[in-house]
C-alpha positions as CSV (number, residue, x, y, z in Angstrom):
1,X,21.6,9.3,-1.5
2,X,22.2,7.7,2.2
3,X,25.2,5.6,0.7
4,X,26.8,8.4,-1.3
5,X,26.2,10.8,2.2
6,X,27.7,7.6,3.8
7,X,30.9,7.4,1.7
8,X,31.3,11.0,2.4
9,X,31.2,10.8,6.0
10,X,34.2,8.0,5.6
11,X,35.5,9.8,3.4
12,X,35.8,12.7,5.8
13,X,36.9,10.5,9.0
14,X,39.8,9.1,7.3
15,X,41.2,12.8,5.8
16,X,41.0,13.8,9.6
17,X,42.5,10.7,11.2
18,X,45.4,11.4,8.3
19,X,45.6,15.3,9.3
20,X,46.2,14.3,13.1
21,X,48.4,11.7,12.6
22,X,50.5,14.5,10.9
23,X,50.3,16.4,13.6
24,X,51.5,13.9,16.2
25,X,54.4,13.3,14.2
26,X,54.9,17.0,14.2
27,X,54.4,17.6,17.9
28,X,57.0,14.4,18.2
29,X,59.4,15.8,16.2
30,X,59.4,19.1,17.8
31,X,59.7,17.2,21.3
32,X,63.2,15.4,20.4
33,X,64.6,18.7,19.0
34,X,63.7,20.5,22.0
35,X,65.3,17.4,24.1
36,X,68.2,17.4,22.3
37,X,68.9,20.9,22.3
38,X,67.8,21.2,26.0
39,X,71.4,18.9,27.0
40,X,73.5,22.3,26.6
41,X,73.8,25.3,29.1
42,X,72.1,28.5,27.5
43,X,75.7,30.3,26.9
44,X,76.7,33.7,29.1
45,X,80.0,35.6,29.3
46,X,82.8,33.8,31.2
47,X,83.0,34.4,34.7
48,X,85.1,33.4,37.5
49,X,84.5,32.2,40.9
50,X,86.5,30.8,43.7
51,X,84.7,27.8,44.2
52,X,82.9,28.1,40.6
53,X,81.8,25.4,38.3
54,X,82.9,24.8,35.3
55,X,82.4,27.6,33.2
56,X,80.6,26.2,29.3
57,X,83.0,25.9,26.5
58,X,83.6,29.7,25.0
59,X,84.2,29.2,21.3
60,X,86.8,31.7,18.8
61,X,85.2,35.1,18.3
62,X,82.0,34.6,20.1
63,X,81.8,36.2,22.9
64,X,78.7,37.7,23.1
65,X,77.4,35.6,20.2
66,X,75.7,33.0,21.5
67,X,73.3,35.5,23.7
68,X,70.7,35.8,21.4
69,X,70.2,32.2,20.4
70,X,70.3,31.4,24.4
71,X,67.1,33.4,24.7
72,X,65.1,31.6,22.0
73,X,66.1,28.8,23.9
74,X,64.5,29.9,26.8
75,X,61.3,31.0,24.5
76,X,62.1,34.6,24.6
77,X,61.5,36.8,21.0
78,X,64.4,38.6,21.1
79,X,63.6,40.5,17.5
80,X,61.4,43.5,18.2
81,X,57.6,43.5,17.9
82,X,56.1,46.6,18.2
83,X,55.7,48.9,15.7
84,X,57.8,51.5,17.9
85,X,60.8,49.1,18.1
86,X,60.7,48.4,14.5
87,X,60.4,52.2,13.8
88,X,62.8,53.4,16.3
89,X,65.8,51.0,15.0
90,X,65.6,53.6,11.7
91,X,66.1,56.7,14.1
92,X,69.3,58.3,14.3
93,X,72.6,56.8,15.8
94,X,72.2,53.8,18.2
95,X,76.0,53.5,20.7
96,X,76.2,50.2,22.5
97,X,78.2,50.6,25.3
98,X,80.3,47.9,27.2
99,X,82.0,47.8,29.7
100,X,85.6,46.1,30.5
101,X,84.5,44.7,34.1
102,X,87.8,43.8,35.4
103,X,89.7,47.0,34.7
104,X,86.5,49.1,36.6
105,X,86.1,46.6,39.7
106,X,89.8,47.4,40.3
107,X,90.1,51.2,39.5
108,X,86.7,52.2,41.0
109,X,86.3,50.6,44.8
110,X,82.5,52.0,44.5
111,X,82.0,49.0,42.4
112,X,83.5,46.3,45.0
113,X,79.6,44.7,45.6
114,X,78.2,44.6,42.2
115,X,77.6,41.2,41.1
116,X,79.6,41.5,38.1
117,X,82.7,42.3,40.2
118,X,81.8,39.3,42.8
119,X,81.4,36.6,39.8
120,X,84.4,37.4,38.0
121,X,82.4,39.0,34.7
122,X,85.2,39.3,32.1
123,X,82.5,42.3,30.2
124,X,79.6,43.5,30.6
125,X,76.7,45.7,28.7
126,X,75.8,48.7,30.7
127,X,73.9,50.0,28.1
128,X,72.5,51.3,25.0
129,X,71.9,55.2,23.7
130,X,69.1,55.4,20.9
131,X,69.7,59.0,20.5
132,X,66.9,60.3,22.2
133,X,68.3,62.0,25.2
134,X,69.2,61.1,28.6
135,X,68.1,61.2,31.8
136,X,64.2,61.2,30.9
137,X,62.9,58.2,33.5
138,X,64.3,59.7,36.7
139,X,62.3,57.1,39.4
140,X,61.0,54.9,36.8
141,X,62.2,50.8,36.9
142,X,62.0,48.9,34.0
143,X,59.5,46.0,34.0
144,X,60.9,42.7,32.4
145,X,59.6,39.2,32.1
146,X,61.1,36.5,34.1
147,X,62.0,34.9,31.1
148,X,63.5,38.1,29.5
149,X,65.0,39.0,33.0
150,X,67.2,35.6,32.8
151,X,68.4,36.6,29.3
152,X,69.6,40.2,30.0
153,X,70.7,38.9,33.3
154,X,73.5,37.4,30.9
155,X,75.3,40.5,29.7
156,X,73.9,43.2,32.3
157,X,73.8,40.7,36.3
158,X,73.4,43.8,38.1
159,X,70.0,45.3,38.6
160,X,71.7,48.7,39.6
161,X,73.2,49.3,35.8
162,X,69.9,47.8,34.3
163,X,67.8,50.5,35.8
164,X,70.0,53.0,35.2
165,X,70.5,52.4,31.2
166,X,66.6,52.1,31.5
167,X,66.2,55.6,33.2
168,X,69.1,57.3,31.3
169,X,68.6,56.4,27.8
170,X,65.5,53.5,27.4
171,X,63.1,56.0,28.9
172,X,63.6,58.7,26.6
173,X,62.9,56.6,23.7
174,X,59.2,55.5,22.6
175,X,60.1,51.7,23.1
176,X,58.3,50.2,26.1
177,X,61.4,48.7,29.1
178,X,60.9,45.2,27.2
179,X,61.6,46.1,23.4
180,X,64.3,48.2,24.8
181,X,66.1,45.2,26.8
182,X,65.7,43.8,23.4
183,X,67.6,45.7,21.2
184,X,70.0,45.2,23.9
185,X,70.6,41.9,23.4
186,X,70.0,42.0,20.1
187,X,72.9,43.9,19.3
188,X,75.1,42.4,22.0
189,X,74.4,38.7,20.4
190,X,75.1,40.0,16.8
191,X,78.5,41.7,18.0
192,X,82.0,39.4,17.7
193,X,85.1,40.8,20.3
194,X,88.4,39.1,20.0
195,X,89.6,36.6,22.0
196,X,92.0,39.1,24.2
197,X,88.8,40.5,26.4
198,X,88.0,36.8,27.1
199,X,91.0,35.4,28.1
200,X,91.3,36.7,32.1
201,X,94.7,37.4,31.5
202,X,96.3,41.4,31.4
203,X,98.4,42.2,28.8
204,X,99.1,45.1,26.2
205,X,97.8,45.5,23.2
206,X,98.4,47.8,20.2
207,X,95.6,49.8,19.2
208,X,95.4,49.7,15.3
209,X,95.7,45.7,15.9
210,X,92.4,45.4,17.9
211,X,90.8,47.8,15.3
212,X,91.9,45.6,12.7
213,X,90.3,42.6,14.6
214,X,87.2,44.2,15.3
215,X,86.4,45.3,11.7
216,X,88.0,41.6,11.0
217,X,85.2,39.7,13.0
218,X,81.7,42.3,12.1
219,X,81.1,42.6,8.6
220,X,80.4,46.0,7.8
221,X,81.9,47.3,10.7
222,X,84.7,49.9,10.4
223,X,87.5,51.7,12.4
224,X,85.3,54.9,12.9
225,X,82.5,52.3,14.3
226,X,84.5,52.1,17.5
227,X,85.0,54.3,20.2
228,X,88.0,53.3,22.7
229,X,87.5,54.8,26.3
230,X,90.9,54.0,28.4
231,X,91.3,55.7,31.7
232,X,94.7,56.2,33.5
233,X,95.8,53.0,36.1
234,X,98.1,53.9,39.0
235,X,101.6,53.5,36.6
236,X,100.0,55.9,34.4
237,X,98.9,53.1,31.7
238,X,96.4,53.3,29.9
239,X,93.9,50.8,30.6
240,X,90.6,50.2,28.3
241,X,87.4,50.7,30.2
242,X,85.0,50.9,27.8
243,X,84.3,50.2,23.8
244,X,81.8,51.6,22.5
245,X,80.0,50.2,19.6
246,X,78.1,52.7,17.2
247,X,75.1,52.0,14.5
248,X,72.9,53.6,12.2
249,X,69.8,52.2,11.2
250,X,70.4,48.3,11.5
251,X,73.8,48.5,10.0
252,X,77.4,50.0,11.8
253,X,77.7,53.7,11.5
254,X,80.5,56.5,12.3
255,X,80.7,57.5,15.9
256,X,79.4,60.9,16.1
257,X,80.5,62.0,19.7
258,X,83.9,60.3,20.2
259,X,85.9,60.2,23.1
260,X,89.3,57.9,21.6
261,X,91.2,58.1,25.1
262,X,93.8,55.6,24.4
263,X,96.6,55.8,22.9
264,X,99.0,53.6,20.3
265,X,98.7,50.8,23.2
266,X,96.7,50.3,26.3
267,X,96.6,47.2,28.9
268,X,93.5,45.2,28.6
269,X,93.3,44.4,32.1
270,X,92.1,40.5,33.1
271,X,90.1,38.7,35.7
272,X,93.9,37.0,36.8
């Protein structure tokens, strides 16, 4: 009996010294990935400085790409995980709305300090409307992680335009500041913008061609998934301010409340 309880004990050591060898080599593993990966800059939209650094490589169609794959990097969840958040992504229309920073910086002097202007921001997120109403967290500022802050830092740098999508549309919805940030990002890492808003240059641009590319790049996506906002510049051109990118559910939708201010062709206006 004392051998056979004996045998079993040895028996038992050696399946636990195999068990954590496994894990070592796990834990190991894990460790050169995470090295490896670790040798690249977390990706954000091109910006320009006067004495910037050089700004990471920015590959075709991926614009805002990259965002969401950054953030794991950084050990954020970026998928949502409240029962709210999943529930709420099912609700009626979702509009991301972005912003074409050079064109505002320029036509709106108000602007002059935000950091987006300072650093050259080729676009920007300056928010998202879940369809819940507006204007429901007058006062209220939304509370991020440090590690989530970084992340949305990427697409919206100015703490101004982050409180007021929060207060505006965020805080009208049942999602907590957090899973709200996240479907921001979310959506602005799974959308593809052609090359022309990233290239700092000014040029014009026909507007069935862009559509075309849009649709093009987001599978799924169609012309009545896009909402062009152009505003007047100082020759009367009409310069795109804003696109506006519309969902139902987890899948593109039709705008509901369109504006569609420009016309056959409008001046995407550069950082140059």
């Amino acid at each position: 009996m004392i051998k056979q309880y004996n045998d079993t004990l040895v028996q038992k050591k050696a399946e636990c010294q195999a068990f954590s060898q496994r894990v070592r080599q796990v834990i190991r593993s894990m460790m050169t990935k995470a090295q490896v990966t670790n040798k690249y800059e977390p990706f954000k939209p091109s910006i320009h400085k006067s004495k910037a650094r050089k700004n990471p490589v920015i590959q075709r169609h991926s614009i805002l790409s990259m965002i969401a794959s950054a953030a794991v990097l950084q050990g954020v969840t970026l998928l949502p995980t409240s029962a709210h958040a999943a529930s709420a992504s099912k609700i009626g229309q979702r509009v991301l709305m972005i912003e074409m920073t050079p064109a505002l910086c320029r036509m709106q002097p108000s602007r002059a300090r935000m950091r987006q202007c300072l650093e050259g921001y080729s676009l920007t997120v300056s928010g998202l409307d879940l369809g819940y109403g507006e204007r429901c967290g007058r006062g209220s500022q939304p509370r991020l992680s440090p590690l989530q802050l970084k992340v949305v830092n990427r697409i919206m740098p100015d703490s101004s335009v982050r409180t007021q999508a929060w207060q505006h549309y965020g805080a009208c919805s049942p999602l907590s500041a957090s899973s709200y940030f996240r479907q921001v990002v979310n959506l602005a890492g799974q959308l593809k913008l052609p090359d022309e808003l990233n290239t700092g240059n000014s040029y014009t641009v026909s507007k069935s061609r862009f559509i075309k590319q849009m649709t093009r790049l987001n599978q799924g996506m169609s012309a009545s998934s896009i909402d062009l906002i152009c505003q007047d510049g100082s020759r009367r051109q009409s310069i795109l301010t804003d696109v506006h990118i519309c969902y139902e559910g987890n899948d593109f939708g039709r705008c509901n409340n369109v504006v569609n201010s420009c016309g056959k062709n409008f001046i995407i206006s550069g950082r140059k």
